[in-house]
C-alpha positions as CSV (number, residue, x, y, z in Angstrom):
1,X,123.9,58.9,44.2
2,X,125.3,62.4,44.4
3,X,121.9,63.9,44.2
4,X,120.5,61.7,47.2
5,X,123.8,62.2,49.6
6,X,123.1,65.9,48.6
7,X,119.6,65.9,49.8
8,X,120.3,64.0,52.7
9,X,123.0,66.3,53.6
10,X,120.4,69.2,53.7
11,X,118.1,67.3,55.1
12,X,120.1,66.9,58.2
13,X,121.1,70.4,58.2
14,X,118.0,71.7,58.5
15,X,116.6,69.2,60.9
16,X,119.4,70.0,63.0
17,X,119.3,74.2,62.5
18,X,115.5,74.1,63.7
19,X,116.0,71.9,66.1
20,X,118.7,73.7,67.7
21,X,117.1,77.0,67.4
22,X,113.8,76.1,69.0
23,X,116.2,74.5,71.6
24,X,118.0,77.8,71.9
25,X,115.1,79.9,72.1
26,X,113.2,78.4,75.2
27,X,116.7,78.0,76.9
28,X,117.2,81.8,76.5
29,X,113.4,82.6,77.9
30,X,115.0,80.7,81.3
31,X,118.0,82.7,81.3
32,X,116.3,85.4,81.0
33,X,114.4,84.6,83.9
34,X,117.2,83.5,86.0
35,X,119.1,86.6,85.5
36,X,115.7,88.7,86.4
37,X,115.5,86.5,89.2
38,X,119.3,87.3,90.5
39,X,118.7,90.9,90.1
40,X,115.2,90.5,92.3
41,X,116.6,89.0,95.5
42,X,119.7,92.3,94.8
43,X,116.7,94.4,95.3
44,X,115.3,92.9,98.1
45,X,119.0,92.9,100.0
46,X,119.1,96.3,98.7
47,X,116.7,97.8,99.8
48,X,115.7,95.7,102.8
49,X,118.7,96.0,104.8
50,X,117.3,95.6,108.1
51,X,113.9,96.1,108.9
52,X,114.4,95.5,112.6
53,X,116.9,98.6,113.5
54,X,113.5,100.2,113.9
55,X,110.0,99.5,114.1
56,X,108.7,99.7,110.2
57,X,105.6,97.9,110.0
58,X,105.3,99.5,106.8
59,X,108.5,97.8,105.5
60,X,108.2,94.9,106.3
61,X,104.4,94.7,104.5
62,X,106.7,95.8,101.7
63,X,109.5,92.9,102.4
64,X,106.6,90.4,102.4
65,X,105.4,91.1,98.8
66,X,108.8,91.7,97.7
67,X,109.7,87.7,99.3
68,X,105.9,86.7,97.6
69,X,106.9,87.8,94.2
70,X,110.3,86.5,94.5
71,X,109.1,82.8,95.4
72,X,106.4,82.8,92.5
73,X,109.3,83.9,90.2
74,X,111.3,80.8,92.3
75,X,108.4,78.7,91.3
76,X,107.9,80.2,87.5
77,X,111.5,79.0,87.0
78,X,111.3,75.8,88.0
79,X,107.8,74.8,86.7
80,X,109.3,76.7,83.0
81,X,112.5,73.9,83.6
82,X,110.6,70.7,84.3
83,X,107.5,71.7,81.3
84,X,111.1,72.3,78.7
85,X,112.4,68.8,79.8
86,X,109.3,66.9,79.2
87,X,109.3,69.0,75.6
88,X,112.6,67.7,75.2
89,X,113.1,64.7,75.9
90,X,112.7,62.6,72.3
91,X,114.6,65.9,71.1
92,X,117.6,65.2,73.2
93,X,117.4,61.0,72.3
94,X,117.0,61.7,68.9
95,X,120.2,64.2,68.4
96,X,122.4,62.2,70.5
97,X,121.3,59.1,68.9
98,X,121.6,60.4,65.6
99,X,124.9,62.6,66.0
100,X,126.6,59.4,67.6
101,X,125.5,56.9,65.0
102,X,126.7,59.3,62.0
103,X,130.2,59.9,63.9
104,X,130.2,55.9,63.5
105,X,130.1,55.9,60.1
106,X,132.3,58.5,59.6
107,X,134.7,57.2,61.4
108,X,134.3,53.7,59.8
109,X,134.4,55.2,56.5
110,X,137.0,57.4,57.0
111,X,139.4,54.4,58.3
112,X,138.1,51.9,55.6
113,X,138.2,54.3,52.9
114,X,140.4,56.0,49.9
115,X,142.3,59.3,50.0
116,X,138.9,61.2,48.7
117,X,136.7,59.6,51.2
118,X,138.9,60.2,53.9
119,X,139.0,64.5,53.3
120,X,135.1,64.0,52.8
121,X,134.2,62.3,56.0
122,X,137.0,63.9,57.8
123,X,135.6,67.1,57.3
124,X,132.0,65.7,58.5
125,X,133.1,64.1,61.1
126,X,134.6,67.6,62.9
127,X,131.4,68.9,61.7
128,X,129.4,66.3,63.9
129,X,131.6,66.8,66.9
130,X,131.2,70.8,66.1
131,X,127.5,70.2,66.1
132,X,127.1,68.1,69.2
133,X,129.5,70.5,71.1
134,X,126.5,73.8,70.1
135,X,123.7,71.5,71.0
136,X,125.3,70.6,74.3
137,X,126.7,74.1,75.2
138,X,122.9,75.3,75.5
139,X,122.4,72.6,78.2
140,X,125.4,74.2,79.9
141,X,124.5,77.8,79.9
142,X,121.5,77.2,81.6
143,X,123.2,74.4,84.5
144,X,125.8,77.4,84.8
145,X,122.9,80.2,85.3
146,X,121.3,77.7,88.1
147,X,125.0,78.1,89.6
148,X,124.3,81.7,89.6
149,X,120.9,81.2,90.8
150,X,121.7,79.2,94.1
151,X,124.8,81.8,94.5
152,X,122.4,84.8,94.6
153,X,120.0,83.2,97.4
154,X,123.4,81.9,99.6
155,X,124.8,85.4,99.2
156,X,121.2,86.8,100.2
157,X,121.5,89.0,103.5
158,X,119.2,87.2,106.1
159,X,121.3,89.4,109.3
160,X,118.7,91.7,111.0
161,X,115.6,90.2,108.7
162,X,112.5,88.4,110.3
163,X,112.5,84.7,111.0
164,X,109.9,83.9,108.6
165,X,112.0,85.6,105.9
166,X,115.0,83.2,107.0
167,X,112.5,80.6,107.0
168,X,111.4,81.2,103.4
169,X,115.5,81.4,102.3
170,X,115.9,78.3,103.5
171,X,113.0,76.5,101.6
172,X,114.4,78.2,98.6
173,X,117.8,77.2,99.0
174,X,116.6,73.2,99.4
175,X,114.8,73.4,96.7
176,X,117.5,75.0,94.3
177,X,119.7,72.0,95.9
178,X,119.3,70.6,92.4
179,X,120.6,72.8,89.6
180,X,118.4,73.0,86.7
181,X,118.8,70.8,83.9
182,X,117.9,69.5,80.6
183,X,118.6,65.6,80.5
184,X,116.5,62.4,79.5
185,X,116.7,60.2,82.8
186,X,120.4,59.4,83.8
187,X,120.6,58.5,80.0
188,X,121.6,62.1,78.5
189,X,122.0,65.5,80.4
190,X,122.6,68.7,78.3
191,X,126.1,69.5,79.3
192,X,129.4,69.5,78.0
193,X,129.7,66.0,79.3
194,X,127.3,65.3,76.9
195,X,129.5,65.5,74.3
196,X,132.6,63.1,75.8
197,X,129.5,60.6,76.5
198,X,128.7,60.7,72.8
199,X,132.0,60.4,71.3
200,X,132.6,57.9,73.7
201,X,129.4,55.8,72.8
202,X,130.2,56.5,69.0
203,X,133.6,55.0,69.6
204,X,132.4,51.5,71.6
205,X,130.0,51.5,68.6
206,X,132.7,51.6,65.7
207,X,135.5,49.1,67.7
208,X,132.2,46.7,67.8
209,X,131.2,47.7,63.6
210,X,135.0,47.4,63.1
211,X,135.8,43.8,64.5
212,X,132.8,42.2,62.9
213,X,133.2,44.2,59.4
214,X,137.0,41.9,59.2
């Protein structure tokens, strides 16, 4: 028996570690993104503080392909957010599920059983909350870097710019209404929220394990 918990032990552990660090990589591809993306419209404030004060036909050829590259990057982002959350979708289902059914037993165990048991499942039950709190954390780094990413287009200069450029601002700043996220439907979103919904769904779970085990 010890020999199967241990291999189901690091069975979990490693489903978990490559799960999370493929998770981790394509979240950190966006970030990257986002931040290149905040530094972009800098630039373009930067650099294009007014091309009305005087008559620069040449600058504002220079604004437009500045604005062009800046919405494909807009569109890059969001196209890279909606491919990730059809990639992870049974991802996200499967971890919560998982995580939430092992914190039942735990829990359950932990209550039911002896002084050994209770150290043992104890221990793995902070574990699982430590675990879903990492998986859910990368959810939040990226909703936290669409903050960021709808802050830099509010705090975007459009005084003294053309009207299509304010028109083009605006478009962006609809669209980036909606923070990006990683969820499953309104069933799971990738936040710390995540983890309180978890914990609580692992706690209806055991009250309904615990009144028909007696």
């Amino acid at each position: 028996m010890n020999l199967v918990e241990l291999f189901y032990i690091y069975y979990a552990t490693v489903l978990s570690i490559s799960g999370h660090v493929m998770q981790l990589l394509s979240i950190n591809n966006l970030l990257v993104e986002m931040r290149l993306f905040h530094l972009n419209a800098q630039e373009i404030e930067g650099e294009f503080e007014s091309v009305l004060n005087t008559v620069q036909i040449e600058s504002e050829a220079r604004l437009r392909l500045a604005v062009r590259e800046l919405v494909i990057h807009h569109q890059t982002i969001f196209r890279k957010v909606r491919e990730l959350n059809q990639g992870c979708d049974f991802r996200i289902f499967y971890a919560n599920s998982y995580i939430c059914l092992q914190i039942v037993f735990a829990i359950f165990i932990f209550m039911k059983g002896g002084f050994i048991l209770k150290i043992k499942y104890g221990i793995m039950l902070i574990t699982l909350v430590l675990v879903e709190f990492i998986f859910s954390e990368s959810g939040q780094r990226l909703q936290d870097e669409g903050e960021q990413l709808r802050l830099a287009l509010y705090e975007c200069n459009w005084i003294g710019k053309p009207v299509w450029f304010t028109k083009v601002l605006q478009i962006l700043m609809i669209r980036n209404h909606n923070l990006p996220k990683l969820g499953l439907l309104n069933l799971f979103t990738l936040n710390r929220n995540n983890v309180t919904v978890v914990i609580r769904g692992a706690y209806s779970y055991f009250s309904l394990l615990n009144k028909i085990s007696t």
